[in-house]
N, C-alpha and C positions, 0 to 999 in steps of 0.2 A: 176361218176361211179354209176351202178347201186346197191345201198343198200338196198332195200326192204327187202332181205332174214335178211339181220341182228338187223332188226329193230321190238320187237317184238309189236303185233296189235292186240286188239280185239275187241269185241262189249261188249255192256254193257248185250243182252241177254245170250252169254257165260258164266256167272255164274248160267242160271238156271240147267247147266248141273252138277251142285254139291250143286243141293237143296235137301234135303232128301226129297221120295214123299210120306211113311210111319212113319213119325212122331209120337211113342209114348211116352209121359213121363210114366215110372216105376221105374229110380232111378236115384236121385237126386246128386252131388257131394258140396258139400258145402265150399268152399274156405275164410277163414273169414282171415282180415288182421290181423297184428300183433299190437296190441296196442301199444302205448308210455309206459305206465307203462309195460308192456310186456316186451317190448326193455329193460327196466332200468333192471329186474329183468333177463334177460338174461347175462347183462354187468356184472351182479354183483352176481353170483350164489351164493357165499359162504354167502352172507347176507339175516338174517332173514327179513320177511315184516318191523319188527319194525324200523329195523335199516338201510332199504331202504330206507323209509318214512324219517328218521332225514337223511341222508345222503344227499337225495334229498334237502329236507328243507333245510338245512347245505349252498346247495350251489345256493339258491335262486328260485330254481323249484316252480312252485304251485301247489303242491303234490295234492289239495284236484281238481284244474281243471283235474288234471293228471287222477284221481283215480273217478271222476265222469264224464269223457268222457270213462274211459276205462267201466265202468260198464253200460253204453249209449250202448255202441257198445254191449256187449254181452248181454244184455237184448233185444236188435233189432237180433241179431245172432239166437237165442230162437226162439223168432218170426216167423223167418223165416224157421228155421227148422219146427216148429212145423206146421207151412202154408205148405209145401212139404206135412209130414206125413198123415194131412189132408183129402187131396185127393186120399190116398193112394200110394204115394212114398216112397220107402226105400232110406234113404238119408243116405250118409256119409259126416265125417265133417275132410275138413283137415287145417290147420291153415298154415297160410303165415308165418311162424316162418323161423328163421334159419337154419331148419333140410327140410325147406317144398322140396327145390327140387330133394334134394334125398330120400325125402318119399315117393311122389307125383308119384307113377312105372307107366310105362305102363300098365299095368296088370290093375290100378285103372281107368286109362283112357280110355278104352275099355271096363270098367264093368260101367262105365257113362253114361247115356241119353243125361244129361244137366250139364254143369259146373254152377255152381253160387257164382260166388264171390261178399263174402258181405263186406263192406268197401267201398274205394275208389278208385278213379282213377288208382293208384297205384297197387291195388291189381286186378284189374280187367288186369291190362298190364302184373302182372306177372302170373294170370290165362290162359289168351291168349297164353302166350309163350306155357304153357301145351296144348294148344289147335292145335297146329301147325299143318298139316300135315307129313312136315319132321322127326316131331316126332312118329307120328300114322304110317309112311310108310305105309300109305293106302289110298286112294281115300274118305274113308270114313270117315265123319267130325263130330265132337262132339260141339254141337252147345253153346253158351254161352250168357247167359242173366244176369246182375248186380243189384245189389240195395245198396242204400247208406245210409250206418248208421248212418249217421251223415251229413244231407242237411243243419242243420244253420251252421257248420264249412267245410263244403266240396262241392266244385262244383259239382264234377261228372260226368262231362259229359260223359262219356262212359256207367254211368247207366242209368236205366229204371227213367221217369221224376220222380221229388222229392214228388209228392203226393202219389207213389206206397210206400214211406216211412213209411206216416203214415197207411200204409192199404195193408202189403205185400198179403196179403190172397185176396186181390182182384187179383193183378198179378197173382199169382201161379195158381188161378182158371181159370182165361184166357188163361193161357199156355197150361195146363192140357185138355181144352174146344179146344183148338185149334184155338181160338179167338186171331190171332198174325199176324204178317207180318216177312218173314225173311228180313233178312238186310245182305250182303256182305261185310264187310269193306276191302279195297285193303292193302294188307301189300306189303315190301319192301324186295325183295329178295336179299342175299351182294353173291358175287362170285369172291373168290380172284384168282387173276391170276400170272403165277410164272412157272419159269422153269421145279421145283419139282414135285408140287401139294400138299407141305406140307402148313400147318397154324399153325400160334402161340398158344399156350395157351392163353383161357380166362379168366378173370377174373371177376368175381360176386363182384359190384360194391356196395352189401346190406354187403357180408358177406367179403370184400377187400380179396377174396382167390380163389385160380385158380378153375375154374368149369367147367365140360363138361355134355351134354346134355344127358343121362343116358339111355343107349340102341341103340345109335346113331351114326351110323358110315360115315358119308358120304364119297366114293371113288373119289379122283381123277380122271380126266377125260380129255381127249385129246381134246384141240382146235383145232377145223377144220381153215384149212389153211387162210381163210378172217381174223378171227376173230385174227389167230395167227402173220399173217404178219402185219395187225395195231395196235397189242398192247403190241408186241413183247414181247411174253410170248408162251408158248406150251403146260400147263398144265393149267387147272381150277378145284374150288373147292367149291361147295357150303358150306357156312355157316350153321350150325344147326338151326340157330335160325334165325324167321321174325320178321322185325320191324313193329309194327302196327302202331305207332306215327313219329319217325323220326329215323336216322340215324346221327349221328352228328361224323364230321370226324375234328382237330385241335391239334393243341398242346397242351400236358398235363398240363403245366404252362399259364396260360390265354393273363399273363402279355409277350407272348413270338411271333412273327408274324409265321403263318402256310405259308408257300407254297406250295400251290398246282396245281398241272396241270387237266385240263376237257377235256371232249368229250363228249359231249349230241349227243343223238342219232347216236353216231356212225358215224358221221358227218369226215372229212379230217381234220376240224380245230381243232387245239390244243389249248385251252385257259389257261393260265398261272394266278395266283393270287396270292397275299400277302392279306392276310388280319387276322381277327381272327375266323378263321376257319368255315366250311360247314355242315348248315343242309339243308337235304333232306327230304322232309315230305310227307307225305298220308292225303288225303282228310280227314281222320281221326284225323290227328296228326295237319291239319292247324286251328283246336282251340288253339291249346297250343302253345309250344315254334313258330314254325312259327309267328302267330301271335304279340307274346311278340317283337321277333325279328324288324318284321316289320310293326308293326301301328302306329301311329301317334296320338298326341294329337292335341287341339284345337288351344294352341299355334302353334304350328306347321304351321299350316295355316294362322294364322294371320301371323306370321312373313314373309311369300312365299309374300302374299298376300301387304303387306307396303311395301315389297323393289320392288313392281312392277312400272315403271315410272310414270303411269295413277294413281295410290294409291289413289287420293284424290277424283276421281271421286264417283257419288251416285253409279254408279253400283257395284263397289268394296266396298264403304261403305257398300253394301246391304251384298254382300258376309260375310263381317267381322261379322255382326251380328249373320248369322248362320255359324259359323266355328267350333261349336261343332259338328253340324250336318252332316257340311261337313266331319271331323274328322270321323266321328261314322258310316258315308256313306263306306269310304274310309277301315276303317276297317273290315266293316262287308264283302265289298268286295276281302277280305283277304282269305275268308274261300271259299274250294270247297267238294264237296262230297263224302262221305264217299267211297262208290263203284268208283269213279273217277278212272280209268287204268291210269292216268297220275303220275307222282312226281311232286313237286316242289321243286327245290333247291333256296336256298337262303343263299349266302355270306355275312357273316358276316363283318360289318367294315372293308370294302373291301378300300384298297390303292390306290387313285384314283390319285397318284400326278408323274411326272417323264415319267417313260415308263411304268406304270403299271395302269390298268391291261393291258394285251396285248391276243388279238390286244383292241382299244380301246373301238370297239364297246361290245365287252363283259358286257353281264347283269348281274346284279346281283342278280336280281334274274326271274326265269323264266320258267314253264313247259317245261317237257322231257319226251320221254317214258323210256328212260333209262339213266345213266350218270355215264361217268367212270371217275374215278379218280387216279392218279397217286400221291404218296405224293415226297414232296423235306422237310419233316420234321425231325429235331433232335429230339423230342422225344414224338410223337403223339400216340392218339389213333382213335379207330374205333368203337365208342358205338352206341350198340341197345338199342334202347328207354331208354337210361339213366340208364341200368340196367348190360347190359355185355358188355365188354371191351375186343378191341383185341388191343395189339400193331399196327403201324401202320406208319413206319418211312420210312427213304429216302429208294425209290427205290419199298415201297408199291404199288397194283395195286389191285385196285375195281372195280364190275361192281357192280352197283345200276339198278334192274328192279321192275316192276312187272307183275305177273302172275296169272292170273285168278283161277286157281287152287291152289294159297297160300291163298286167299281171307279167314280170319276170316269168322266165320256163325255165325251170332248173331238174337236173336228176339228182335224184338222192338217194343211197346207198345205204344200210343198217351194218 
């Protein structure tokens, strides 16, 4: 059958069509993550500093790494505020606290240039969510650049390289100069499908309590008849929220097996799995969990490598020698690009024994322009980036895309 129409395609130049071509910074938004000691002193309102501090102590914490990383962060937070002012930006500061996604309005997001979340990783994914278009219902995109407070304990990767660290005021003047490159990151669009058009409530996975996107209505929407007689459903509903690292779809109990049913690209074949459950990732997202999922160590290689018959020959002796290399070859081969239109999915400890997976040829892991998903789970979820949760049990149906037009805008800095 002919599925072109359902399949969706682009080019990687289709993002210049949502570069901004008037670029000015005049006001800054400042997103700073929530400290550790932060956290303790929100758990714990009704206690004074002193009796935080012994409480912590009390139960083995080391209050004084706690209380000299938190005061690292907000002395680099300073910093960086004052590098915006600088140049002349009026900055606002809003903290990744408990209150931040219902304080974080629309209204604030539309009076923004530049978001900058300072922190980590972490806080840069839940700045991005604010950054969504679904949330702006507008075309027009509020761009996002990171810096990391803390590079000897935090990777980073989504921020600007670890030497804009020690020297934000050199970043901020390059932005300002117009000295930048954009960057598109691909996010993951979810679109549940269902007779009604109704969806579960969410749940905010920081603050374990139901949360919806604040100003944000998405409408139900009828499936045209292709789309409705393969996935036997008649109603669609996009999600509020994009994933810009991954999608992770499984059962809420680790220790429990998921089943699930696939369809990549929209394809006739139905692919059935047992396993422990499916990430979805963005060239974005294939440093992180992707990769944890699926790299390989040195061992690894040796061991493939000795149970080969030939094993003792010098040419496989040669092999063994560089098996870290191999390893580290194999890994970095793991990772694709940020702007990449494709997903990857990848099956978790997938059940390779019986009749499963079916049919056999089923990969485990493999690019898609899209991938739907049907659950046969007792008691799953459907989490973005590790952060919001929807239910997601038997009889569930997802379609995983992406779309040129949800692409994150970020600058990025060499």
């Amino acid at each position: 059958k002919d599925r072109t129409n359902l399949i969706p395609a682009f080019h990687f130049s289709e993002y210049a069509n949502f570069t901004p071509t008037n670029f000015k910074l005049k006001r800054a938004l400042v997103v700073t993550k929530l400290s550790r000691y932060e956290f303790e002193q929100l758990r714990n309102p009704e206690l004074s500093r002193e009796q935080l501090e012994k409480k912590l102590r009390d139960r083995g914490t080391d209050i004084d790494m706690v209380l000299y990383l938190h005061n690292l962060h907000k002395d680099f937070e300073k910093r960086v505020v004052q590098s915006f002012q600088d140049v002349g930006c009026e900055v606002k500061l809003a903290s990744s606290r408990l209150e931040f996604r219902s304080s974080l309005s629309k209204d604030v997001m539309r009076w923004a240039d530049l978001i900058v979340p300072v922190g980590g990783d972490g806080t840069f994914l839940l700045s991005a969510g604010r950054a969504s278009p679904l949330f702006a219902l507008s075309q027009q995109k509020t761009p996002i650049v990171g810096f990391n407070s803390d590079p000897l304990h935090s990777e980073g990767r989504l921020m600007l390289p670890k030497h804009y660290s020690d020297n934000p005021a050199d970043a901020v003047a390059r932005i300002k100069s117009g000295d930048f490159k954009w960057m598109h990151r691909s996010r993951v669009r979810t679109t549940f499908l269902g007779n009604n058009g109704d969806i579960p409530e969410s749940t905010d996975l920081f603050r374990h309590a139901e949360v919806k996107m604040e100003q944000v209505i998405t409408k139900p929407e009828q499936l045209d008849k292709d789309m409705a007689r393969k996935y036997k459903a008649n109603m669609k509903r996009v999600l509020p929220y994009l994933a810009l690292n991954e999608v992770f779809i499984g059962e809420h109990l680790s220790a429990r097996v998921s089943h699930l049913q696939l369809v990549l690209d929209h394809q006739d074949l139905v692919n059935k799995t047992k396993c422990s459950g499916l990430c979805v990732t963005t060239g974005t997202g294939s440093t992180s969990w992707h990769t944890s999922i699926n790299r390989i160590t040195s061992r690894y290689v040796e061991d493939l490598l000795r149970s080969l018959p030939n094993s003792s020959l010098p040419e496989v002796a040669k092999l063994l020698e560089n098996s870290e290399e191999i390893a580290q070859q194999y890994n970095r081969n793991l990772l694709f690009a940020p702007d990449d239109p494709r997903l990857c999915y990848s099956v978790r400890e997938q059940i390779c024994v019986g009749v499963w997976p079916m049919p056999k040829t089923f990969k485990e892991r493999d690019f898609a322009q899209s991938v739907f998903v049907k659950s046969h789970c007792l008691d799953a979820n459907l989490v973005i980036d590790g952060s919001i949760m929807y239910p997601f049990n038997d009889g569930a149906k997802a379609l995983l895309e992406v779309h040129p037009e949800d692409a994150l805008l970020t600058i990025a800095l060499d």
